[in-house]
C-alpha positions as CSV (number, residue, x, y, z in Angstrom):
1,X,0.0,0.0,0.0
2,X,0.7,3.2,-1.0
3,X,1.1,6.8,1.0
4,X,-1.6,9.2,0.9
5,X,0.7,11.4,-0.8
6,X,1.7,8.9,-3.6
7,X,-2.3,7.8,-3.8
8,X,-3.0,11.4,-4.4
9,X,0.2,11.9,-6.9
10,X,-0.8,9.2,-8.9
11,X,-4.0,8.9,-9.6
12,X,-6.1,10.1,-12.0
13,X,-9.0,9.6,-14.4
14,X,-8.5,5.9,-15.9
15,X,-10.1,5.5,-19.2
16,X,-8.8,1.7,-20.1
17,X,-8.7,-1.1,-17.9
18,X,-7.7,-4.8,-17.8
19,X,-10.4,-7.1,-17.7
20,X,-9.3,-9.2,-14.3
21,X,-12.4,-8.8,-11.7
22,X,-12.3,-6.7,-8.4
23,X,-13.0,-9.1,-5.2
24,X,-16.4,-8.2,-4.3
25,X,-14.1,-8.0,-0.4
26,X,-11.3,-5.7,-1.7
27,X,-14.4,-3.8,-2.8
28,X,-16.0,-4.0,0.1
29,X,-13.5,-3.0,1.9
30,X,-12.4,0.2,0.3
31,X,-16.2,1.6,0.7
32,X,-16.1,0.7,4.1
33,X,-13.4,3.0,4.9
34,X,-14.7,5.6,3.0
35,X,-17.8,6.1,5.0
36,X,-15.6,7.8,7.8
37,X,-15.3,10.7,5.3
38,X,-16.0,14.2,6.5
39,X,-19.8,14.7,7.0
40,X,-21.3,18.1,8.1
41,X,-23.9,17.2,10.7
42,X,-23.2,13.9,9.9
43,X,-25.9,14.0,7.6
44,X,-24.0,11.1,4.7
45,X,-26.9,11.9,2.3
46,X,-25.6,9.7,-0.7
47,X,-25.9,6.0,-1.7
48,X,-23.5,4.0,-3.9
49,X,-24.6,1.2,-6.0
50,X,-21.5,-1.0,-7.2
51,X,-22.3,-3.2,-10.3
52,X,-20.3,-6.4,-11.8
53,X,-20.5,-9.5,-14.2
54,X,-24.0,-10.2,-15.8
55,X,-25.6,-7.2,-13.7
56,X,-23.2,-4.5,-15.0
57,X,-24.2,-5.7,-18.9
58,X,-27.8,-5.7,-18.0
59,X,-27.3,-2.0,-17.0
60,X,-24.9,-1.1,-20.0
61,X,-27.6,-2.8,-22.7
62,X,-30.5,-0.7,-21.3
63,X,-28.4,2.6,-21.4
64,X,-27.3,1.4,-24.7
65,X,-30.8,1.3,-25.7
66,X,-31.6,4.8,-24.5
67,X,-29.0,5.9,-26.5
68,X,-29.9,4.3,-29.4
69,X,-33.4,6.3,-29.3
70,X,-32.1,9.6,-28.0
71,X,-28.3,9.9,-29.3
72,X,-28.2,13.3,-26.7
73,X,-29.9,11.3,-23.8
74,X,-32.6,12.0,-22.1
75,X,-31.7,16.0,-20.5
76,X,-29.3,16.6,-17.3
77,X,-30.5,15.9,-13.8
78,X,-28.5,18.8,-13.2
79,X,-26.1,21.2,-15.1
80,X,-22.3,19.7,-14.6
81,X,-20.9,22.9,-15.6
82,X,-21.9,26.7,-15.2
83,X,-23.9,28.4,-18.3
84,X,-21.3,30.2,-19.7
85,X,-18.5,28.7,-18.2
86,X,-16.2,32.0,-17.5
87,X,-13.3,31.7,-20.2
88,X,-10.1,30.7,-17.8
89,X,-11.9,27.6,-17.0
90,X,-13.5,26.7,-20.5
91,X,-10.2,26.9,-21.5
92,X,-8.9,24.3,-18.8
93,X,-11.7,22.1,-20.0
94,X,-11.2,22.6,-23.6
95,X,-7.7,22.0,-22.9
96,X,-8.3,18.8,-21.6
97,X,-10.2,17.3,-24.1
98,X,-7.6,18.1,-26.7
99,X,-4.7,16.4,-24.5
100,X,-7.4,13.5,-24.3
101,X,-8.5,13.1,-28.2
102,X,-4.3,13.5,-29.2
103,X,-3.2,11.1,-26.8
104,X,-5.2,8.5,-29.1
105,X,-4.0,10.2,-32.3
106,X,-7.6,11.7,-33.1
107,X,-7.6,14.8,-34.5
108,X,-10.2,18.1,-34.0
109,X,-12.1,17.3,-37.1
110,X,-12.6,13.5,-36.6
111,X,-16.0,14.1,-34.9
112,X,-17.1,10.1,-35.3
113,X,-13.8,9.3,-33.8
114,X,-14.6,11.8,-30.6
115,X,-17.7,10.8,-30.7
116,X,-16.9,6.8,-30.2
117,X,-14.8,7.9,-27.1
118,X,-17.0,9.6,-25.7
119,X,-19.7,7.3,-26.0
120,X,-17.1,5.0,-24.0
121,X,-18.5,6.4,-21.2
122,X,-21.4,5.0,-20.8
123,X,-19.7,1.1,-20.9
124,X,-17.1,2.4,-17.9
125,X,-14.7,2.5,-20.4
126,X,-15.2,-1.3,-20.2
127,X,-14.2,-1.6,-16.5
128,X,-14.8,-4.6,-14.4
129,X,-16.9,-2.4,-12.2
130,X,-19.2,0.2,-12.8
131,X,-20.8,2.1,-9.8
132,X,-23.3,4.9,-9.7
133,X,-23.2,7.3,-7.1
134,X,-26.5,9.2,-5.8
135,X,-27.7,11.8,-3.5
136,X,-30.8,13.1,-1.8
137,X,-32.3,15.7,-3.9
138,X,-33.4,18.0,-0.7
139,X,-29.7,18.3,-0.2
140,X,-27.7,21.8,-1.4
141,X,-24.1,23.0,-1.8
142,X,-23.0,22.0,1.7
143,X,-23.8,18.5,1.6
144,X,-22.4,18.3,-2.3
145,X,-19.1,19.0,-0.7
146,X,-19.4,16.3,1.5
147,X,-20.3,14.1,-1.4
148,X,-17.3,15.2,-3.0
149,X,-14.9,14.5,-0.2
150,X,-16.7,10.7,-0.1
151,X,-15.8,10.4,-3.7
152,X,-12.8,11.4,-3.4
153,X,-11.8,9.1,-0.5
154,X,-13.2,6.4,-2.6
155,X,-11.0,6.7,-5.4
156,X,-7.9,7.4,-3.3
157,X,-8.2,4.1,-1.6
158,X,-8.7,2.7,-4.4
159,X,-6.1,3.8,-5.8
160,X,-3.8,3.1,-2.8
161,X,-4.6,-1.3,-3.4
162,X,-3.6,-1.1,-7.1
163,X,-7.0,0.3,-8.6
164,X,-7.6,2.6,-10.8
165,X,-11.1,4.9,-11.4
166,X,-12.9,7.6,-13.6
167,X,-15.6,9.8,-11.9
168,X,-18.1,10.2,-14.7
169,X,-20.7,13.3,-14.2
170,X,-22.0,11.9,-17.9
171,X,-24.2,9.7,-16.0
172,X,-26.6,12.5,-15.4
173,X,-27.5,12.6,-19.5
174,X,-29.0,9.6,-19.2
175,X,-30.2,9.8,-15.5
176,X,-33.9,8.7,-16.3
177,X,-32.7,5.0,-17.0
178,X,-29.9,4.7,-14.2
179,X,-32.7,5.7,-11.7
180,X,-35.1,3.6,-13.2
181,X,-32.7,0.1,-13.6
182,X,-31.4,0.9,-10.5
183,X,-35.1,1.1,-8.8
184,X,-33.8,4.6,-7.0
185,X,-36.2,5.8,-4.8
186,X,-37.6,9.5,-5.8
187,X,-35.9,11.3,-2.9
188,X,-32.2,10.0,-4.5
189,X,-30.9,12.0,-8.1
190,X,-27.6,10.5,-9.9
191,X,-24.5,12.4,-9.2
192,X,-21.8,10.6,-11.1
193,X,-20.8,7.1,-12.1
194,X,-17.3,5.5,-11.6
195,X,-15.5,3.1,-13.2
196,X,-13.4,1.3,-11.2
197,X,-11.0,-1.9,-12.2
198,X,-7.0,-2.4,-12.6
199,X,-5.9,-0.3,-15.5
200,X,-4.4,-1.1,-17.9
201,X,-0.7,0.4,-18.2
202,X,-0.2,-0.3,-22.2
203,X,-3.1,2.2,-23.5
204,X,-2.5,5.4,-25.0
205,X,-5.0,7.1,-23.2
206,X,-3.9,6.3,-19.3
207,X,-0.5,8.5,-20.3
208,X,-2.5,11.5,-20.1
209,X,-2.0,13.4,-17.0
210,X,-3.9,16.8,-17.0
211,X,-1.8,20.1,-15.3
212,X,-2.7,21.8,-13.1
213,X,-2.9,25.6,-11.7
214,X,0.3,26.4,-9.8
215,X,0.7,26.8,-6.2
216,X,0.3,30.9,-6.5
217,X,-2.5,30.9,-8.4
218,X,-4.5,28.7,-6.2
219,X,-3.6,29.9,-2.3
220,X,-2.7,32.9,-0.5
221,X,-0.9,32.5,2.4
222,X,-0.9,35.3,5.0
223,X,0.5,36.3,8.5
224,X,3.3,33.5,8.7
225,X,6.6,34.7,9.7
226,X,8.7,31.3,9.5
């Protein structure tokens, strides 16, 4: 096992994965740890569904279907980015996407080619397991945090036992059939999948590591005199 400094150094979103299962245990395991994330109040408002073998293709044909009838899903359960996104951070994102299409040698133009990656998505990139995280709907930006923090814990540990993970908001385009395969109760709305499984070190597209803002641009630091 890994540091929490080397967990947080080294991972990062996993689009390709190596078929070998995850142990339902190791699994297990992992989630049980996360739940001591941080909490305001306590309140742990989300629920995680994990998915594997015959249940995860059940899931992935009746998404596929969707697709098939509505190629742009069915709307968002919520808006994943601002509208207009302020231009610093559209071009982060836009940025991203390019380092992400070139590292499998498809160019700006090849729309089908972008658009069969994307549509990757919604197979977990082919992972082992596929897991759908959800939250109460009554909930606001407080308890979103939270949510975060569990995710991130999640993948951390994950990625401190040799696994590797994709947080997927695209889950919410198609949100109508996760809640309705996965029998969610009303009060519960999709907030991201995850694809979860041991990657695989000889694609492409796992070289890609994103940048990020520098130290100075991100924190202030203020009244220290050592």
């Amino acid at each position: 096992m890994s540091s929490v400094t080397d967990a947080v150094l080294h991972r990062h979103s996993t689009r390709a994965f190596e078929t070998r299962p995850v142990k339902e245990f190791l699994l297990r395991e992992i989630i049980d740890i996360a739940r001591y994330s941080p909490s305001s109040g306590n309140l742990q408002p989300w629920k995680l569904l994990s998915l594997s073998g015959h249940a995860l293709e059940l899931f992935k044909e009746e998404v596929a279907c969707t697709l098939a009838r509505a190629p742009r899903g069915e709307g968002m359960g919520y808006a994943i980015y601002p509208d207009p996104l302020k231009p610093a951070y559209q071009q982060r994102r836009g940025q991203c996407a390019e380092d992400l299409y070139a590292s499998l040698g498809v160019r700006r133009e090849d729309r089908e080619g972008r658009g069969k990656q994307f549509a990757r998505n919604f197979r977990f990139f082919d992972a082992p397991v596929g897991m759908i995280l959800a939250v109460d709907r009554s909930m606001g930006a407080g308890q979103w945090a939270d949510l975060g923090m569990f995710l991130q814990t999640l993948m951390l540990l994950a990625q401190e036992r040799g696994l590797a993970t994709c947080a997927q908001a695209c889950w919410t385009l198609v949100h109508q059939t996760v809640e309705r395969h996965l029998e969610l109760p009303e009060e519960l709305m999709v907030f991201c999948g995850i694809a979860l499984g041991y990657p695989d070190t000889t694609h492409p597209i796992n070289t890609l590591r994103t940048e990020r803002a520098s130290l100075d641009e991100i924190a202030e630091f203020r009244g220290f005199n050592i």
